[in-house]
C-alpha positions as CSV (number, residue, x, y, z in Angstrom):
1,X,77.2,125.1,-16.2
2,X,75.6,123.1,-13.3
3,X,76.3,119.5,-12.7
4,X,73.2,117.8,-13.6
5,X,73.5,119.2,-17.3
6,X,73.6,116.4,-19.9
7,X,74.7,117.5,-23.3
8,X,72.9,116.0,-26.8
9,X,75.8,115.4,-29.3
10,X,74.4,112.2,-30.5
11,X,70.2,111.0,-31.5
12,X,68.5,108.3,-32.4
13,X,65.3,109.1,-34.1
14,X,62.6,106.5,-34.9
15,X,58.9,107.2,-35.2
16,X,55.6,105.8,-36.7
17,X,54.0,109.3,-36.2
18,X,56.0,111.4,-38.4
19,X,54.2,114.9,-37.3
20,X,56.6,117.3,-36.2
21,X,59.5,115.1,-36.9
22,X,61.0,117.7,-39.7
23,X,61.0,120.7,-37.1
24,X,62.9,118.8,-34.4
25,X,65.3,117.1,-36.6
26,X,66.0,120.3,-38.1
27,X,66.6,122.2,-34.8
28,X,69.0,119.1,-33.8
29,X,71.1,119.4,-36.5
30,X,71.4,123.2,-36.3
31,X,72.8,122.5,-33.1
32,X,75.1,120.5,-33.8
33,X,73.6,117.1,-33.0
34,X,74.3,113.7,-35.3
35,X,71.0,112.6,-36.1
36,X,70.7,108.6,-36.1
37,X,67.9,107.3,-37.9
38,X,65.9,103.9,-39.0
39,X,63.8,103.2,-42.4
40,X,60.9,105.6,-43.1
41,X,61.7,108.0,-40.5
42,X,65.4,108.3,-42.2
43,X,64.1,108.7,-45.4
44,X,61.8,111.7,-44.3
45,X,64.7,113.4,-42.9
46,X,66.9,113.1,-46.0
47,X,64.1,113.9,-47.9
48,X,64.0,117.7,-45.9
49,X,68.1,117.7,-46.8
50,X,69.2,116.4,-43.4
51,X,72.4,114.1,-42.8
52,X,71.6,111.1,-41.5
53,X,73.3,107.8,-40.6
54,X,71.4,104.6,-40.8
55,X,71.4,102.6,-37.1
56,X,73.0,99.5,-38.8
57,X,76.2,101.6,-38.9
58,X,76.4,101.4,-35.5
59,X,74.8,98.0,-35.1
60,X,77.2,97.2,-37.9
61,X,74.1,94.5,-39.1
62,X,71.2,95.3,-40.9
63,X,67.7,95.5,-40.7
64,X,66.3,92.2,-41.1
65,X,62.7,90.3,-41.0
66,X,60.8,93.3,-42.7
67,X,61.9,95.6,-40.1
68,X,61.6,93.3,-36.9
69,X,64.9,93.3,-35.9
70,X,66.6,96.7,-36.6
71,X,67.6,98.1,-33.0
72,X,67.6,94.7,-30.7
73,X,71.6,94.9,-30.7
74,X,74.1,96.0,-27.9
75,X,75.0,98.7,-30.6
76,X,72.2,100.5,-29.4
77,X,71.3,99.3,-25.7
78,X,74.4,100.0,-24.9
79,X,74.6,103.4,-26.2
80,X,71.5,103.9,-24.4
81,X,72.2,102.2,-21.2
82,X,75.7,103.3,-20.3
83,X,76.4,105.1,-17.9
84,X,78.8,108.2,-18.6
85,X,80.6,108.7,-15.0
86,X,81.2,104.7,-14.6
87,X,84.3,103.5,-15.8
88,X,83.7,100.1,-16.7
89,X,80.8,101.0,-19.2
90,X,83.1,103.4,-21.2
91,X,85.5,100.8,-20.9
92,X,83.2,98.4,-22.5
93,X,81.6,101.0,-25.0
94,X,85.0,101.7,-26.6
95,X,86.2,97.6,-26.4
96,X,82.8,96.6,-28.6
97,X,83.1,100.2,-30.2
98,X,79.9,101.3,-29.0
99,X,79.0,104.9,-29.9
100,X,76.9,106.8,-26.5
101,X,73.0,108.0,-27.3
102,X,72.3,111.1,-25.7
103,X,68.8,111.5,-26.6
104,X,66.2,109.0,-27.8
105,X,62.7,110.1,-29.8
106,X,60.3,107.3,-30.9
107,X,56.7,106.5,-30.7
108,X,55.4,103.4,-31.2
109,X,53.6,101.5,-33.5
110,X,50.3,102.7,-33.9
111,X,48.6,99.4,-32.3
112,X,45.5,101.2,-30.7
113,X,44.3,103.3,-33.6
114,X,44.7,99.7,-35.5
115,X,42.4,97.8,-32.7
116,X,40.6,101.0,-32.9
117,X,39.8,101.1,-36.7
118,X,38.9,97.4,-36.7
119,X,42.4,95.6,-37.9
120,X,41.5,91.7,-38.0
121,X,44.1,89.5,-35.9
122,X,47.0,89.2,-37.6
123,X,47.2,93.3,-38.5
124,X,46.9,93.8,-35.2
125,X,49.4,91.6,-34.1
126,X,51.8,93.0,-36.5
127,X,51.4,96.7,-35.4
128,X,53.0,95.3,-31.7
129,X,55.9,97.6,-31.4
130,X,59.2,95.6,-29.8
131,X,62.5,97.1,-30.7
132,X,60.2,101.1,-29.4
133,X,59.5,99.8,-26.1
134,X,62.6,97.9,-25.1
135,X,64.7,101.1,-26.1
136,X,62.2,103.8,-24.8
137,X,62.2,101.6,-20.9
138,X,66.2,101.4,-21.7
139,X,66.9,105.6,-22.3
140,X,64.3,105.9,-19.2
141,X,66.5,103.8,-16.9
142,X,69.0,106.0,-17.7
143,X,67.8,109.0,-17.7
144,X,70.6,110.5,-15.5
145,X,72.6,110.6,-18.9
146,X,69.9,110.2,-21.8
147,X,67.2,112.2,-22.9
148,X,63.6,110.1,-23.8
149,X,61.2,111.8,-25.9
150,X,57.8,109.6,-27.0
151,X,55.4,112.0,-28.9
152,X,55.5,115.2,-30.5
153,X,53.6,117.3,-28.3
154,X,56.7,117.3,-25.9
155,X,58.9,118.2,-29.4
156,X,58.7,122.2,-28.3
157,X,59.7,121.4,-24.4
158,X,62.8,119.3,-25.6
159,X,63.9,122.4,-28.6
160,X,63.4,125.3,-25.3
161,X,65.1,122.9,-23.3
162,X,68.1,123.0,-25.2
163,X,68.3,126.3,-26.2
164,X,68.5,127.1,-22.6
165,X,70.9,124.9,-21.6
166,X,73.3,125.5,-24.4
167,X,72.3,122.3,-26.2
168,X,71.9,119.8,-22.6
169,X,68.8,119.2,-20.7
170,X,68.7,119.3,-17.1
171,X,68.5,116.5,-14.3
172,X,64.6,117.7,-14.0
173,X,63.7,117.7,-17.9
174,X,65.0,114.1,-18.1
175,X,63.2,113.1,-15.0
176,X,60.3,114.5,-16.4
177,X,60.5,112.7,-19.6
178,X,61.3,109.4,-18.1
179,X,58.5,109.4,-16.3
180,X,56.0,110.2,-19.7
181,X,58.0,107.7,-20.9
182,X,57.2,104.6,-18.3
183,X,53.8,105.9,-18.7
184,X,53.5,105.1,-22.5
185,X,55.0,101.8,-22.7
186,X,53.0,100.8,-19.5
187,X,49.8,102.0,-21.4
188,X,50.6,100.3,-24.4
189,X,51.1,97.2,-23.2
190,X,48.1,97.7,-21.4
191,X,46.0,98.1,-24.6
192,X,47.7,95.4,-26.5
193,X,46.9,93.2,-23.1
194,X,43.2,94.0,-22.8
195,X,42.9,93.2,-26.9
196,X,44.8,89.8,-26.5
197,X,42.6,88.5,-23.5
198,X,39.3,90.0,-25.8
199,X,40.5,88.5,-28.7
200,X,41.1,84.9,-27.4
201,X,38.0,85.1,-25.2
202,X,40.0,85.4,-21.7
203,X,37.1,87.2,-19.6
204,X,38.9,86.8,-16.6
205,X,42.6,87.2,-17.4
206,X,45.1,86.9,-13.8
207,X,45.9,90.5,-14.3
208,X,44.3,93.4,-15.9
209,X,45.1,97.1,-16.1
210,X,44.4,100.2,-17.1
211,X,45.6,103.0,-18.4
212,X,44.6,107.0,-20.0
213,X,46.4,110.0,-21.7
214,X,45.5,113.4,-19.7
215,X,42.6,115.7,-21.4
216,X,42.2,117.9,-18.9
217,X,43.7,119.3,-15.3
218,X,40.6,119.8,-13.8
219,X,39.9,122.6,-11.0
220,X,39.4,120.6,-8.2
221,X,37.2,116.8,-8.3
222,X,33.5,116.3,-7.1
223,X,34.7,119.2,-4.0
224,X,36.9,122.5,-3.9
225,X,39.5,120.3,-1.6
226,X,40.2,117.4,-4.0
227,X,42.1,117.3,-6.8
228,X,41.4,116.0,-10.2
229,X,41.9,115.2,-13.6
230,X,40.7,113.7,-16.6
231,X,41.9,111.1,-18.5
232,X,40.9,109.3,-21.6
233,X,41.7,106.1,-22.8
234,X,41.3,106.2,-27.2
235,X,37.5,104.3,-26.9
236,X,35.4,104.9,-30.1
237,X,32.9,105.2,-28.0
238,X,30.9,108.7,-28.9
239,X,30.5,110.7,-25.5
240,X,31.4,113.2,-23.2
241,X,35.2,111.9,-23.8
242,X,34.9,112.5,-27.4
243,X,33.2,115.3,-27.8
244,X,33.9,119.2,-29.3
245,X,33.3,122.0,-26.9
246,X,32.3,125.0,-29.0
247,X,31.8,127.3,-26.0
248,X,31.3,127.8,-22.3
249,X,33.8,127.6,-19.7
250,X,35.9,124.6,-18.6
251,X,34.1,121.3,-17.9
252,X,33.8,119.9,-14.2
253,X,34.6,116.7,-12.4
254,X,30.9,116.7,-11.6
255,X,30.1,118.3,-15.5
256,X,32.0,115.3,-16.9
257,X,30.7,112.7,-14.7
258,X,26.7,114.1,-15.1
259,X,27.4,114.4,-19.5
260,X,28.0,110.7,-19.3
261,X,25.2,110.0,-17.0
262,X,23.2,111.9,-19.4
263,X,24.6,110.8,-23.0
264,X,24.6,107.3,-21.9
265,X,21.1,107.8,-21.2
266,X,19.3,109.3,-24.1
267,X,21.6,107.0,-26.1
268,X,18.9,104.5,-25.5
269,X,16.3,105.9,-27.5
270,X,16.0,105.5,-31.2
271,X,17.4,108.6,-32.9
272,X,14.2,109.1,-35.1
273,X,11.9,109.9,-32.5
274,X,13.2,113.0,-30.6
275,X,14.5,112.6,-27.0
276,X,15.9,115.0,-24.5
277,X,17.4,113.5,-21.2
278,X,17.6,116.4,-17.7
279,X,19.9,115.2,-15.5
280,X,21.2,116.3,-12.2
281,X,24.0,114.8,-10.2
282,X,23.8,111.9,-12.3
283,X,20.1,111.2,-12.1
284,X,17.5,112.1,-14.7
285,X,15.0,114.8,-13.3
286,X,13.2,114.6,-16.4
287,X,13.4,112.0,-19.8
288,X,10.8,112.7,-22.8
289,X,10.4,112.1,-26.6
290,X,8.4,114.2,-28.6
291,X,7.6,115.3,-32.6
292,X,9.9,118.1,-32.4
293,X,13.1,118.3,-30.2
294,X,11.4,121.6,-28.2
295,X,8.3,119.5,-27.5
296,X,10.3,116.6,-26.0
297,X,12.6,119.3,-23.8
298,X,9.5,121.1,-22.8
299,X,7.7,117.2,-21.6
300,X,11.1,116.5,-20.0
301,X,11.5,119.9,-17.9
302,X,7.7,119.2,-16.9
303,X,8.5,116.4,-15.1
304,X,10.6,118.6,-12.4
305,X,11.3,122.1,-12.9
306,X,12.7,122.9,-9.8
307,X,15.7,120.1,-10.2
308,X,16.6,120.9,-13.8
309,X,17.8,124.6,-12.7
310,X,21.3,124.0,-13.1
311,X,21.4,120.6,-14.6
312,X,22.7,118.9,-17.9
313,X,20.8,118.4,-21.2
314,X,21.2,115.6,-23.4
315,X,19.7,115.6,-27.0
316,X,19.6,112.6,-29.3
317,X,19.2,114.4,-32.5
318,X,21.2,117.4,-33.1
319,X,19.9,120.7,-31.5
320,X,17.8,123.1,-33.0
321,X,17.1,126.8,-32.4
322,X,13.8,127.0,-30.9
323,X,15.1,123.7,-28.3
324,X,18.2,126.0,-28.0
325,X,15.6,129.2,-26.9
326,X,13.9,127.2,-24.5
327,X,17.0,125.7,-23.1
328,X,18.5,129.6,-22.6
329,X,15.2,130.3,-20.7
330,X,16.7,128.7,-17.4
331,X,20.6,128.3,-15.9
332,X,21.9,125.2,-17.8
333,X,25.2,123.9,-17.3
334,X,26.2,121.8,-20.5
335,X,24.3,120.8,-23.4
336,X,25.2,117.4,-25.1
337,X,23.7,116.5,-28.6
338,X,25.2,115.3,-31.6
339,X,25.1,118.4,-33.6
340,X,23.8,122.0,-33.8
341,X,22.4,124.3,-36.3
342,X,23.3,127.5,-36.8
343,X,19.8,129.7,-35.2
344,X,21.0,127.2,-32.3
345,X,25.3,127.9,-31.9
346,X,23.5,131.8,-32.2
347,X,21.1,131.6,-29.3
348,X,23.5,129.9,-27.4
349,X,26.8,132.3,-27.8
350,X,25.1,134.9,-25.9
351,X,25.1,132.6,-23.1
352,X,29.2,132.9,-22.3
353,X,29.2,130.2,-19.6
354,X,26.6,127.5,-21.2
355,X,29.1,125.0,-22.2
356,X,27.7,123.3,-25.7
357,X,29.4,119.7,-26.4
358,X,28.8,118.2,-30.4
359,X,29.5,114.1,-30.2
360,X,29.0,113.7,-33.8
361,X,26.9,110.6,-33.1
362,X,25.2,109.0,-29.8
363,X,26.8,105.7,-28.0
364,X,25.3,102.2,-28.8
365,X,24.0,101.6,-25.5
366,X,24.0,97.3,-26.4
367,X,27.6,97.9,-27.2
368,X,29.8,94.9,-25.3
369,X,32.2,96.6,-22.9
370,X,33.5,97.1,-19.3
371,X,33.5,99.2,-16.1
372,X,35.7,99.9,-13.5
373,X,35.2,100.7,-9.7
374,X,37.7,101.4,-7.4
375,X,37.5,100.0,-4.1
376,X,40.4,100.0,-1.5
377,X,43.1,97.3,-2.7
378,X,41.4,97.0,-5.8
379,X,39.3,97.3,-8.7
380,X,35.9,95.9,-9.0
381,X,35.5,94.8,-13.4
382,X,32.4,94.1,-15.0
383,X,30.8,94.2,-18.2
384,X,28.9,97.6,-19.4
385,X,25.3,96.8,-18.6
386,X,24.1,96.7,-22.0
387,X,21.0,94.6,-21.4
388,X,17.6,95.7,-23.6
389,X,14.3,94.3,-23.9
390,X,11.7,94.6,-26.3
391,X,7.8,93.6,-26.1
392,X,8.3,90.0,-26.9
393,X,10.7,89.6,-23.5
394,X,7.6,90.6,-21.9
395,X,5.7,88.4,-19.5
396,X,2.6,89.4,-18.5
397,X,1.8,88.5,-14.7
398,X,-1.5,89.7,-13.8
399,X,-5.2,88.8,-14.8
400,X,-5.3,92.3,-16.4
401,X,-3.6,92.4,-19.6
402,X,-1.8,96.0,-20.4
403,X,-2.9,97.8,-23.5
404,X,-0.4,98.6,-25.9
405,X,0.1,102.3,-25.4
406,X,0.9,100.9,-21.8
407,X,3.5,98.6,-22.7
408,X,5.1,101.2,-25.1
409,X,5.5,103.6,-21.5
410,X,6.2,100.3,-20.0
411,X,9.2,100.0,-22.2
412,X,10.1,103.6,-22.4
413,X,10.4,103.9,-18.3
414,X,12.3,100.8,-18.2
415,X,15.0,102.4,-20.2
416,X,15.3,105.2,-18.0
417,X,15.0,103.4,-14.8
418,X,18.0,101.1,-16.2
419,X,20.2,105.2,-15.6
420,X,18.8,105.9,-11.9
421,X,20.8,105.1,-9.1
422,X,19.0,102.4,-6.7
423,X,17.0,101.9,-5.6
424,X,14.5,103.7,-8.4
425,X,11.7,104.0,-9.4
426,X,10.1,105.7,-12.8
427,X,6.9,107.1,-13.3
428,X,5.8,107.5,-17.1
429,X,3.2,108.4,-19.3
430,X,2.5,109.1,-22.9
431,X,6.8,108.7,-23.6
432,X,7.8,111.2,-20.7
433,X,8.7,110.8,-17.5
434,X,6.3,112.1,-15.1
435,X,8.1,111.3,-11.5
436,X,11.5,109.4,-10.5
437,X,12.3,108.7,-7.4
438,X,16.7,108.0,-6.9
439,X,18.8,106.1,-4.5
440,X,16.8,105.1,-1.3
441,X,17.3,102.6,1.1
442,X,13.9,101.2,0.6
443,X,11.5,100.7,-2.7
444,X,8.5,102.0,-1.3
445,X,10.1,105.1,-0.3
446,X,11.8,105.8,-3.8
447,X,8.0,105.1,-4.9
448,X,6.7,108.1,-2.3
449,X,9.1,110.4,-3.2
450,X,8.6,110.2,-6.7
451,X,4.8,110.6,-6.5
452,X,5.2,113.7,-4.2
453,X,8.1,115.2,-6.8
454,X,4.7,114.4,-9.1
455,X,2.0,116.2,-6.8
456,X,4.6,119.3,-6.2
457,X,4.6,119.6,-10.6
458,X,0.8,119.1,-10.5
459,X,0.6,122.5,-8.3
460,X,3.2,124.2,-9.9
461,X,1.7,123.7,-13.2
462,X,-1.5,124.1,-12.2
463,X,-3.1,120.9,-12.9
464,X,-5.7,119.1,-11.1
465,X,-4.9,115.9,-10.8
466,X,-1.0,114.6,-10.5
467,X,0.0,113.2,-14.3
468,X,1.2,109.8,-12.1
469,X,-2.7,109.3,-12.7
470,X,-2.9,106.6,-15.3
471,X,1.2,106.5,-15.6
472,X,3.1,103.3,-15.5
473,X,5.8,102.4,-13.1
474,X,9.1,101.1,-13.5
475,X,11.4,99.2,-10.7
476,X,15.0,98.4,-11.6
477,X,14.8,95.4,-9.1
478,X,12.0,93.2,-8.3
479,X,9.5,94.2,-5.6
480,X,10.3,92.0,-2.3
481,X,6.6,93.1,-0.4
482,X,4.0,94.6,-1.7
483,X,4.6,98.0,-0.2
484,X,6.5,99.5,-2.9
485,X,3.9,98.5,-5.4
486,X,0.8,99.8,-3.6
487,X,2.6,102.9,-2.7
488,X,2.4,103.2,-6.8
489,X,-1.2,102.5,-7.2
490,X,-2.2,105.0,-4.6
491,X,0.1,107.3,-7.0
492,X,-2.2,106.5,-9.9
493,X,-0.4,103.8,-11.9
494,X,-2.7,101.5,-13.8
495,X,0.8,99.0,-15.0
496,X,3.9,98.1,-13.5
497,X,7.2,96.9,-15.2
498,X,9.9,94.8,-13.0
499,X,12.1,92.4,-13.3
500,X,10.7,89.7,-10.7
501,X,12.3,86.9,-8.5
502,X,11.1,87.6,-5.5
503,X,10.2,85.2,-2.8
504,X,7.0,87.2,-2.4
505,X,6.1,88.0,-6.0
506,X,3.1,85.8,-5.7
507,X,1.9,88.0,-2.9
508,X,2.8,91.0,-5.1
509,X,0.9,89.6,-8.2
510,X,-2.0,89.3,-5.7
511,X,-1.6,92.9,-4.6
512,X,-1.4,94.0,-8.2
513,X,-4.4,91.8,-9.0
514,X,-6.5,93.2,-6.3
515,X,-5.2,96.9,-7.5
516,X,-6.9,96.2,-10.7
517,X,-3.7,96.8,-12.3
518,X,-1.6,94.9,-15.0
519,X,2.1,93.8,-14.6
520,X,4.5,92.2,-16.6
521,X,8.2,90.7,-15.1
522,X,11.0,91.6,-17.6
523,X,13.5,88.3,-16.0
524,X,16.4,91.0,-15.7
525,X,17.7,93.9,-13.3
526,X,19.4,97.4,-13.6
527,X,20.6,98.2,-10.7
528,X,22.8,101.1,-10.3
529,X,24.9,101.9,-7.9
């Protein structure tokens, strides 16, 4: 037997989530082990036939406060925290007759799934584990003799472990475990910090942090020679986070990051008209609603055909089979939507690596939350940009007045532009985009490059005239010359939607007005960096 072999003759068992808690009790006991137990999670394993001895035999008080204080007692920090090899601590443990704790299993009171399913204060308050967290960090600290377990998926690992070892884990295991352990305690008091400051209305609390379980080990992050992972945090939030694959390979770094780009965006469209989102390395290449869900695909892959080879499809109602037959007619990497027929989960098995993602619902896209940027030394916080507008936050600029099939593209290409990184610029007409231009430097050149993406469709389709002719055109940001904006007209728009604020926007209202075209200022940005 090596040196770094710490045997289990004595554990303390105390757990909210009772799921595999009969299979690892009974595997302890088989081995030998005295099984220590508190309230429901005793009662469980009596109820299977197991012996079990209540904590407050070796507290020697009892539970008290409904449950409160139960473990807060030297009787079992100092089982946990002594150290084996050091004289002084056995000296002390068998003074204050203090029985050692070899191994520790607990998870904690379920306080984010109560957050999560809407507790009001007070329930929320009460599902704040204390005596779980104090004992877990203790068992952690001293991990060179005890054994820390804190949820069932590691219940397997710990059994093997022991088996191998002749009924001891190793100096690794425990290191291992300690670690997972520090890492749930520190998570959970990060969720129960982020709920207090939300709850009291702290939008600036002196610290924040954040924390995630592992989903996935990823093959390697936005490039072969970094590596990745992902990580989730519990959020309700439908998305790509929450979502069922029912096929296709493993997702990406740069799958996972494009299926939120391309959820979050057809989230913004009402779920009884049918939308369909193309995106490609986070930017939409195409955005269209339709009567049926093929129609709006087929308007959205109009809009660029050479940049959705290869690219991500979002659907806001749930896929059928001739959308699914279209889709399978080019190389798609992932298809989002919130469900799927049958005709389409058939078309779609016979493409192997097409991975197909079911959300069960879309995100609310005016749902209050927060984002998260990394910089170096820091983290940049800020609230999810959930602005929306509709036709009565219009103000109309110009001496032309838009007509109403106008303001409706108007509003639709405003939505989209909100999801393309700055500086951009969106082309729309008839509810489908028709050219976007992505994060350039300047305005007018995002303006150019969209019209030519337009011109280059117009060929390719075999159209004679550009569908930018008698389009609209969104900005995310005001105008700040008239440049951008002419570049536009000569494209073909006939309206333009911005926010305004300029210093110049009375020479760009002049432009517009000399353009012949109408304008309204919507009073807020979307930029996107």
């Amino acid at each position: 037997m090596t040196t770094d072999l710490a045997p289990i003759r004595r554990a303390l068992l105390s757990v909210s989530d009772k799921t595999g808690l009969l299979g690892l009790g009974q595997a302890l006991a088989a081995m030998g082990v005295e099984l220590v137990s508190t309230g429901g999670t005793a009662a469980a394993l009596r109820d299977a036939g197991l012996a079990v001895r209540d904590v407050s035999e070796l507290t020697s008080f009892p539970e008290m406060m409904d449950g409160r204080v139960k473990t807060l007692h030297p009787g079992v920090h100092g089982g946990l925290l002594a150290q084996r090899a050091n004289p002084a601590h056995v000296a002390a443990m068998e003074q204050h007759d203090i029985a050692a704790i070899d191994l520790l299993v607990v998870n904690l009171y379920p306080f984010e799934a109560t957050v999560a399913a809407g507790g009001d204060y007070d329930t929320c308050i009460e599902n704040i584990d204390i005596g779980g967290p104090a004992m877990i960090r203790a068992a952690a600290k001293n991990h060179g003799d005890v054994t820390v377990i804190v949820d069932s998926e590691t219940y397997e690992d710990l059994v093997a472990e022991l088996e191998a070892n002749g009924g001891a884990t190793s100096r690794a295991f425990r290191q291992a475990m300690a670690a997972r352990a520090y890492a749930r305690t520190a998570s959970y008091d990060t969720a129960v910090s982020a709920w207090m400051a939300d709850a009291i209305g702290d939008a600036v609390p002196e610290r924040r942090s954040t924390g995630g379980t592992l989903r996935q080990t990823l093959r390697y992050g936005e490039n072969p020679h970094q590596s990745a992972a992902f990580y989730v945090t519990g959020d309700p939030r439908p998305g790509v986070a929450s979502a069922r694959q029912l096929q296709g390979k493993e997702l990406s770094y740069n799958n996972i990051n494009d299926t939120d780009a391309a959820v979050e965006l057809v989230a913004e469209f009402d779920a009884d008209r049918p939308t369909v989102a193309i995106i490609k390395h986070a930017n939409p290449c195409g955005v269209a609603t339709g009567d049926t869900m093929a129609e709006a695909y087929a308007r959205a892959y109009d809009c660029d055909r050479t940049s959705a080879f290869g690219g991500i499809v979002a659907l806001n109602q749930p896929l059928d089979g001739p959308t699914a037959e279209a889709i399978s007619n080019i190389f798609t990497e992932v298809v989002i939507a919130p469900g799927a027929d049958d005709d389409a989960r058939r078309i779609f098995a016979a493409k192997k690596n097409l991975r197909l993602l079911l959300t069960d619902g879309l995100p609310d896209p005016a749902m209050a939350g927060r984002t998260w940027k990394q910089v170096a030394g820091g983290w940049l916080v800020q609230d999810r940009d959930n602005g929306r507008l509709d036709m009565n936050d219009l103000k109309v600029v110009t001496k032309r007045q838009p007509s109403q099939a106008e303001l409706a593209d108007m509003l639709f290409a405003w939505r989209v532009a909100k999801h393309v990184k700055s500086n951009a610029i969106v082309y729309a007409r008839e509810g489908a985009t028709v050219g976007v231009g992505a994060g350039q430097m300047s305005r007018v050149d995002s303006s150019r490059i969209a019209a030519r993406k337009s011109i280059d469709m117009a060929e390719a389709l075999g159209l004679s005239a550009p569908l930018t002719q008698g389009s609209v055109v969104a900005s995310d940001a005001f105008f700040p010359f008239a440049d951008g904006l002419l570049a536009a007209a000569e494209a073909g728009a006939t309206s333009v939607i911005q926010p305004g604020g300029s210093m110049r926007d009375e020479e760009v209202i002049a432009a517009a007005d000399e353009a012949g075209l109408s304008m309204v200022f919507t009073g807020m940005r979307h930029f996107r960096h």
